[in-house]
C-alpha positions as a Python dict, from the first residue, in 0.01 Angstrom:
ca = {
    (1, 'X'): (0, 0, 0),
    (2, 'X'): (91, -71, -332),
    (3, 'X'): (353, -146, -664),
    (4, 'X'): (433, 62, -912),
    (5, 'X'): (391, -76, -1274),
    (6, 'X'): (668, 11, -1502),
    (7, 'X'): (696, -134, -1818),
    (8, 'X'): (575, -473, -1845),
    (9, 'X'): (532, -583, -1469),
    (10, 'X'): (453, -946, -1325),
    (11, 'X'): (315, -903, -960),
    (12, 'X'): (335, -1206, -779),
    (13, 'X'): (185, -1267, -419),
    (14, 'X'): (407, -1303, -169),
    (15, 'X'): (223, -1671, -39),
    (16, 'X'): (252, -1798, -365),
    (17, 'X'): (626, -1695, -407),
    (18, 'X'): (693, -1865, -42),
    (19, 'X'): (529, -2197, -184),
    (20, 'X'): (603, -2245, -517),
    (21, 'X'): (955, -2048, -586),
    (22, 'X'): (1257, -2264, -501),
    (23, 'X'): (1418, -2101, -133),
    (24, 'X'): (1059, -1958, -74),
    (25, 'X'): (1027, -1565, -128),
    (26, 'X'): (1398, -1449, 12),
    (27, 'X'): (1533, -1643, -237),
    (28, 'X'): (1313, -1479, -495),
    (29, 'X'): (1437, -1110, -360),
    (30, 'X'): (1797, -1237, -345),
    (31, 'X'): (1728, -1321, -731),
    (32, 'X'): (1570, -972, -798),
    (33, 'X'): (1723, -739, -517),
    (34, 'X'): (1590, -433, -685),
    (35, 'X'): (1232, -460, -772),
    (36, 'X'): (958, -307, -565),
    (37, 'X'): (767, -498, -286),
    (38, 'X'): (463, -390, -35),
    (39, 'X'): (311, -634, 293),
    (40, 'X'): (158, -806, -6),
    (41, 'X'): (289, -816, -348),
    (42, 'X'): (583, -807, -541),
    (43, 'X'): (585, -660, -872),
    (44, 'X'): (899, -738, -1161),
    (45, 'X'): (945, -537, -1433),
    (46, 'X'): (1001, -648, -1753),
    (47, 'X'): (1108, -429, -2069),
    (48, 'X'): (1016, -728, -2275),
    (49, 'X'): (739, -1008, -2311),
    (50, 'X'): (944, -1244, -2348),
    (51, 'X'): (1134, -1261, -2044),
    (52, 'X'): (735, -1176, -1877),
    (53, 'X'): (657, -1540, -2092),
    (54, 'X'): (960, -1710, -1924),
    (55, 'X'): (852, -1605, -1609),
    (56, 'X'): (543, -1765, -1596),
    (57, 'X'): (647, -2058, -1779),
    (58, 'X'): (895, -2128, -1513),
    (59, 'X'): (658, -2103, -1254),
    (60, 'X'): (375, -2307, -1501),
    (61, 'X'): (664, -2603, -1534),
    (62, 'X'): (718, -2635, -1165),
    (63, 'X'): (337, -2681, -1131),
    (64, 'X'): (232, -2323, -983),
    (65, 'X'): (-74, -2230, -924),
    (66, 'X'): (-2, -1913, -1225),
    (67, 'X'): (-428, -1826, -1228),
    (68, 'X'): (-426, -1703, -816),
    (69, 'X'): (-40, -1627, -768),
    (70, 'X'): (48, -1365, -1029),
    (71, 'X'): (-108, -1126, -1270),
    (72, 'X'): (28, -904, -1549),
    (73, 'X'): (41, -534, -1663),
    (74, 'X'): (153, -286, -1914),
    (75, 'X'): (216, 56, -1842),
    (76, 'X'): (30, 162, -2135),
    (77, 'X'): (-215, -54, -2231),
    (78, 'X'): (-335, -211, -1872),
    (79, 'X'): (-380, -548, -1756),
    (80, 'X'): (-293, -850, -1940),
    (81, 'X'): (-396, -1115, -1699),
    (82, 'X'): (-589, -1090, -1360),
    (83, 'X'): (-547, -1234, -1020),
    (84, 'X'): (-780, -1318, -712),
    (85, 'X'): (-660, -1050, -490),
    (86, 'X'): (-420, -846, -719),
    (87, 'X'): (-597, -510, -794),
    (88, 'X'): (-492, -283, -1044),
    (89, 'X'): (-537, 35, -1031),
    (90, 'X'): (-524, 366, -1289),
    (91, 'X'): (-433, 724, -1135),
    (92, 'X'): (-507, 954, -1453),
    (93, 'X'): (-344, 1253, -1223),
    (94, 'X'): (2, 1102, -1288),
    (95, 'X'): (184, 1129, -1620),
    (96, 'X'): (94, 889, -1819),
    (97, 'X'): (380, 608, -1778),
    (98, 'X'): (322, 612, -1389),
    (99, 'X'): (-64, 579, -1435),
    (100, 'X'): (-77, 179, -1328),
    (101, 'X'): (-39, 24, -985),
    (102, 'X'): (-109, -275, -818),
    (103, 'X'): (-258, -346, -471),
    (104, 'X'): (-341, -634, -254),
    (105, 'X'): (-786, -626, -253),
}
């Protein structure tokens, strides 16, 4: 399976959201009920970099492990940062904006 990218979109590994985020991953959906999710991975969409920046600075303050818990993509450009285990993958047979997905490797 996998996540859509739209916009700018932090995906986050499940494991690392059940040991770093505060209440473990089902507080992290209760936080963000509508975002996407697989067995894996959940991805958050962003329409801005900033609020991508203050999610990983809130995870980098409360001592996450950001490097192999979450990576970052754009919908146009591709990947911004890479993850052990966080795959991201271009379908050029979609229109262009639905191109980018992630998957669990």
């Amino acid at each position: 399976m996998s996540v859509p990218v739209k916009f700018i979109t932090v995906v986050l590994k499940k494991e690392f959201l059940e040991d770093y985020f505060p209440g473990g991953l089902g507080a992290f959906l209760r936080t963000y009920p509508e975002i996407p999710y697989d067995e894996h991975l959940v991805a958050v969409p962003f329409m801005s970099s900033q609020y991508v920046h203050e999610m990983v600075n809130m995870f980098t303050y409360i001592g996450a492990d950001i490097d192999n818990g979450l990576a970052i993509c754009c919908m146009s450009t591709g990947p911004w940062a890479t993850c052990p285990d966080i795959e991201f993958v271009m379908d050029e047979a979609k229109p262009t904006f639905e191109q980018w997905s992630a998957r669990h490797s």
